[in-house]
C-alpha positions in Angstrom: 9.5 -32.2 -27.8 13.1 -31.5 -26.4 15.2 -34.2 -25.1 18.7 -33.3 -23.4 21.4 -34.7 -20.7 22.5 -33.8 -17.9 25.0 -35.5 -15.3 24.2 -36.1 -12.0 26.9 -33.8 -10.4 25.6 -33.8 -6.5 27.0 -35.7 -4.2 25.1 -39.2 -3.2 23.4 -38.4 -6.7 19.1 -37.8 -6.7 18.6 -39.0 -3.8 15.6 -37.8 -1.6 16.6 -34.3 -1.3 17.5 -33.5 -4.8 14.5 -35.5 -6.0 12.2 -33.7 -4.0 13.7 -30.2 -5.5 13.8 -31.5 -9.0 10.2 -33.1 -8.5 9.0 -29.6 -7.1 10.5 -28.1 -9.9 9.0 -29.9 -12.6 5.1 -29.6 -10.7 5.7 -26.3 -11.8 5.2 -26.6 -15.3 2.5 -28.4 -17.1 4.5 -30.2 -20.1 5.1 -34.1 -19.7 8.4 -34.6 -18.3 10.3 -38.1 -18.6 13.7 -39.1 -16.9 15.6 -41.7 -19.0 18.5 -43.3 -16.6 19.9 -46.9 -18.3 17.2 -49.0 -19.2 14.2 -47.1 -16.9 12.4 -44.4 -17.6 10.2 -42.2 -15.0 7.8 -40.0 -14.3 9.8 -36.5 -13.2 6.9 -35.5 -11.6 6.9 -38.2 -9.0 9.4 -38.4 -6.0 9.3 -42.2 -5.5 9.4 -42.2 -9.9 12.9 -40.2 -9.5 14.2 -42.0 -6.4 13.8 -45.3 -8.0 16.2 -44.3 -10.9 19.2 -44.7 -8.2 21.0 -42.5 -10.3 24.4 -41.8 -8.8 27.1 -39.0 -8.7 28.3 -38.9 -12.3 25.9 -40.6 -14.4 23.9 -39.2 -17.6 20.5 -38.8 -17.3 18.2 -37.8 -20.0 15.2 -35.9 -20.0 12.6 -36.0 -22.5 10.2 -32.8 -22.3 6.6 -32.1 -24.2 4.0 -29.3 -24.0 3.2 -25.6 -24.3 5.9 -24.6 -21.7 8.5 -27.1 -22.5 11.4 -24.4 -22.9 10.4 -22.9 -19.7 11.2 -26.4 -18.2 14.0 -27.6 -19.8 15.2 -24.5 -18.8 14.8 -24.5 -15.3 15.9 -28.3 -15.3 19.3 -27.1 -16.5 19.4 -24.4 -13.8 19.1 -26.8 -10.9 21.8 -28.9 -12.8 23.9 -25.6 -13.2 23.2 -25.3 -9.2 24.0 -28.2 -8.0 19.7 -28.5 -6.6 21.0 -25.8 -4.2 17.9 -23.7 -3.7 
């Protein structure tokens, strides 16, 4: 398993355009993939799952990765980060 943070650097935070290029992301890859924000955790392969975070501009989110491609994920998790979700 890897687990990392990352902080929510684009402007109105994952909101539905971000979440659907993280969520299209993540279909990518089959490993489990869990978003920790405060006290919720969701499903990062599920728009409405990531929406519902209402993580903002700023915040930490975690992310909490498992199965045979997990590196591949994690990896291109930090490259949308890195990006900004500019695809």
């Amino acid at each position: 398993m890897i687990r990392f943070t990352e902080i929510v650097n684009v402007s109105g935070g994952l909101h539905a355009r971000p979440a659907s290029v993280l969520v299209n992301k993540l279909n990518q890859y089959g490993s489990t993939v869990k978003i920790l924000y405060q006290n919720k955790q969701a499903n990062g392969k599920s728009i409405l799952n990531v929406m519902a975070l209402g993580a903002k501009t700023g915040d930490e989110v975690t992310f909490e990765i498992e199965g045979s491609d997990e590196q591949e994920a994690a990896d291109g998790i930090r490259e949308l980060f890195q990006r900004d979700f500019a695809v």
